[in-house]
Structure formats: C-alpha cells, structure tokens
C-alpha positions as CSV (number, residue, x, y, z in Angstrom):
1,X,17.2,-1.8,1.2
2,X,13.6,-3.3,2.4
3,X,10.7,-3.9,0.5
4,X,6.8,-3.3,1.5
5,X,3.8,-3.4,-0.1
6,X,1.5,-0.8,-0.6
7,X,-2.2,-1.0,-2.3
8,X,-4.1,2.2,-3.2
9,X,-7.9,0.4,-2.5
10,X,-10.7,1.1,-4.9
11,X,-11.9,4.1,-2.9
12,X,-8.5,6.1,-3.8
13,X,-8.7,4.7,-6.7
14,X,-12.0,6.3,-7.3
15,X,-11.8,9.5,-5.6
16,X,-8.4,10.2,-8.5
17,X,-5.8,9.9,-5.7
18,X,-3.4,7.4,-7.2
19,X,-1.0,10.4,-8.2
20,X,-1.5,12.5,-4.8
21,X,-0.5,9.0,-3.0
22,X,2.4,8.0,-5.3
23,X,3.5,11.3,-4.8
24,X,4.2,11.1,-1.0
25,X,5.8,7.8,-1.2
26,X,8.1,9.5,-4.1
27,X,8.9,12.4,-2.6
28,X,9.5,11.1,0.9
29,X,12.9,9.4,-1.0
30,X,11.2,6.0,-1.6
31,X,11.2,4.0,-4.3
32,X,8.5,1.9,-6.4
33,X,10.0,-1.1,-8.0
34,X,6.5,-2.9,-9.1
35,X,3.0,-1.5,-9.6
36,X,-0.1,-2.9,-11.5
37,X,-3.9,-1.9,-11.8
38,X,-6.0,-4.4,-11.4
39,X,-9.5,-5.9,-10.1
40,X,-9.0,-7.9,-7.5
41,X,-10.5,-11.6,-8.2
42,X,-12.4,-13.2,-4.7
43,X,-9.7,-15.9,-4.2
44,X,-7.1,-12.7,-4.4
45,X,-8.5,-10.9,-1.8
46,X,-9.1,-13.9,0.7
47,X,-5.9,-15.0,0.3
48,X,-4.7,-11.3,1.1
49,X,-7.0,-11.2,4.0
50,X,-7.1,-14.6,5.5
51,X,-6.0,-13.6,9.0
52,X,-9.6,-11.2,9.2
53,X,-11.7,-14.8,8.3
54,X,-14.1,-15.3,10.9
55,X,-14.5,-11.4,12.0
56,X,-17.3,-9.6,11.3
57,X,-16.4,-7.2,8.7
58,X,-14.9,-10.3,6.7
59,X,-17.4,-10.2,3.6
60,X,-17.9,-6.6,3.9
61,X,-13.8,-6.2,3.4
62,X,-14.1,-8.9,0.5
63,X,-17.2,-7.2,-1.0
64,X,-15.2,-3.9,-0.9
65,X,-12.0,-4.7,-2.3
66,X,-13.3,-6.6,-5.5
67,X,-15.9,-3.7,-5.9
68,X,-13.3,-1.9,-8.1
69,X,-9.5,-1.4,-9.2
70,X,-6.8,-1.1,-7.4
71,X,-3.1,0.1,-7.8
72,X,-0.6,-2.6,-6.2
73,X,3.1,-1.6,-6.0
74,X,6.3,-2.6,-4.0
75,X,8.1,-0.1,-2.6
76,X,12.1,-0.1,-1.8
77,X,13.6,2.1,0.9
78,X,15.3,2.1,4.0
79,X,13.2,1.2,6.9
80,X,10.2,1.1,4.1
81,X,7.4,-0.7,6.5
82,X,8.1,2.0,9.0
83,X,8.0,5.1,6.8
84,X,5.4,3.8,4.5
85,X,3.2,3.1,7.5
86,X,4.2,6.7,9.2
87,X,3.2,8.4,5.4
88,X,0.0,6.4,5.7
89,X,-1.1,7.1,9.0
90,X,-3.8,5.5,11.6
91,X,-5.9,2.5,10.3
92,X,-8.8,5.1,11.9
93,X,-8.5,8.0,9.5
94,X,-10.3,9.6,12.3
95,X,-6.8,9.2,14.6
96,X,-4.8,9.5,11.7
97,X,-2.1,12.6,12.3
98,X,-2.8,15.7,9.6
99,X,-0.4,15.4,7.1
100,X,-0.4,11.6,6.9
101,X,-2.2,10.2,3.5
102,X,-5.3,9.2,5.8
103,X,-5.3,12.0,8.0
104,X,-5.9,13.9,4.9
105,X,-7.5,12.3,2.4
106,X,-9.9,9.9,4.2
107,X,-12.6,10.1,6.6
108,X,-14.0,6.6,7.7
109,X,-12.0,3.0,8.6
110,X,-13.5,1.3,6.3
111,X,-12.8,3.4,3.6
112,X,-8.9,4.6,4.9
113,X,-7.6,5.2,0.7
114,X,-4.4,2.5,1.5
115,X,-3.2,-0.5,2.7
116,X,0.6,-0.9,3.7
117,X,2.4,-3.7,5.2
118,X,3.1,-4.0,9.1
119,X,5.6,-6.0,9.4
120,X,8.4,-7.8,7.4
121,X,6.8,-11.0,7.6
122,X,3.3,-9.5,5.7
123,X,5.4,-7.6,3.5
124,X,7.3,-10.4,2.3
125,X,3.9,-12.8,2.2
126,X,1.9,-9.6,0.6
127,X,4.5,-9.2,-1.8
128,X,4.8,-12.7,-3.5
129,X,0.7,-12.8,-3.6
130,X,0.7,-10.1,-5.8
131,X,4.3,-10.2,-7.8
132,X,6.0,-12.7,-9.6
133,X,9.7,-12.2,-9.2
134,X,10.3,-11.1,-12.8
135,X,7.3,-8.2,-12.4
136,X,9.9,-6.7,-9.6
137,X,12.3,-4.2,-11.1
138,X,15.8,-3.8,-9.7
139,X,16.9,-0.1,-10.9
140,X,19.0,3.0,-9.3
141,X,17.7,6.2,-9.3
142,X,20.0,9.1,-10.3
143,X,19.4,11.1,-7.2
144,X,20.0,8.2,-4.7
145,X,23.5,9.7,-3.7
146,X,21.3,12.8,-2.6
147,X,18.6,10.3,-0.6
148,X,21.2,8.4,0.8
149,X,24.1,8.5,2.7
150,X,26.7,5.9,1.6
C-alpha cells in the first residue's frame, strides 16, 4: 500500500472542516495511519516549502500557514497520491471539479482548505518532516476485505 501526506491548513481548520475532510478520505476506502494538531513553527513551514523560496507569495505562504493549527496525517491506500489528489481537487478552487474537497468547500488559491502530496518523492520527504517513524501506525481495518480485492 502507498503512503501520502495530507494537511488540513489553518483555513479548514478554522472554518470546522477537519471532520467533513477526514470524512472523504475515509469514506473513499483510505486509510489514516498518523494525524496530529499542531501550529506550525517558521523553520517547519520553510522546510515544507523550500521549493516556493524565492517566489513571490513565499512569506505570504509562511505568514499563512503558522497563522494557526493545522491537522497533519498520513494516509495509506492504494494509488493514495493519486486518489488523495483526485478527492482534493485543483490547486485553483476556482477549477476545482464540484464534488472535490476544494471544489466545494473553498473559494480562493490561496486559501484551497488542503494540501496533498504530488508525487512519491514529496510524499516520502513530506512525510518524514512531519512524523517520526514510531508516530506512524501500522493497523488493518476490519472491512479491508470489502475495500480490497486480494
């Protein structure tokens, strides 16, 4: 099974949708294996974001994401990059499909509710910033037999 990892950012967080997001990702068959709230320190954040250093929404997207709490998780499934990022929808919530968490739920890019991995390589990176190895749990779900074809 792959692993990605999702953040609700502190706009979700604010506008009460942490349980409206966790239920998508639930329902769609995936699986969380680590979540924690948290503020995000400065040196978290640029870490998280180096690759945007340089652009010109650099401090704004620093300034935003410490602004508040966030939920971090890691999520298990098959294909999960690609499904998490199909639940999530468009960066631009504006070209986000309806029924996507952003085509729903968010109105404006630079405040799109979620962040998700693109790409094994950033989920693997993403996932050791925020996670120790013993803070990921390694469980079966009862209805996995039901999810998944073996």
């Amino acid at each position: 099974m792959e692993r990605t990892f999702v953040m609700i950012k502190p706009d979700g967080v604010q506008r009460r949708l942490i349980g409206k997001v966790i239920e998508r990702l639930e329902q769609s068959g995936l699986k969380i294996v680590a979540m924690k709230f948290l503020h995000v320190s400065k040196q978290l954040a640029e870490k998280h974001y180096e690759m945007h250093k340089g652009k010109p929404f650099y401090d704004g997207l620093i300034k935003y994401i410490t602004s508040g709490p966030v939920v971090a998780m890691v999520v298990e499934g098959l294909n999960a990059i690609e499904r998490v990022r199909m639940l999530v929808g468009a960066t631009d919530p504006q070209k986000a499909a309806p029924g996507t968490i952003r085509g729903d739920y968010a109105q404006h890019i630079g405040r799109n509710i979620i962040h998700a991995s693109d790409a094994k390589e950033t989920a693997e990176k993403e996932i050791k910033l925020w996670f120790s190895e013993n803070e990921i749990v390694d469980y079966s779900m009862a209805d996995e037999s039901w999810v998944y074809e073996k």
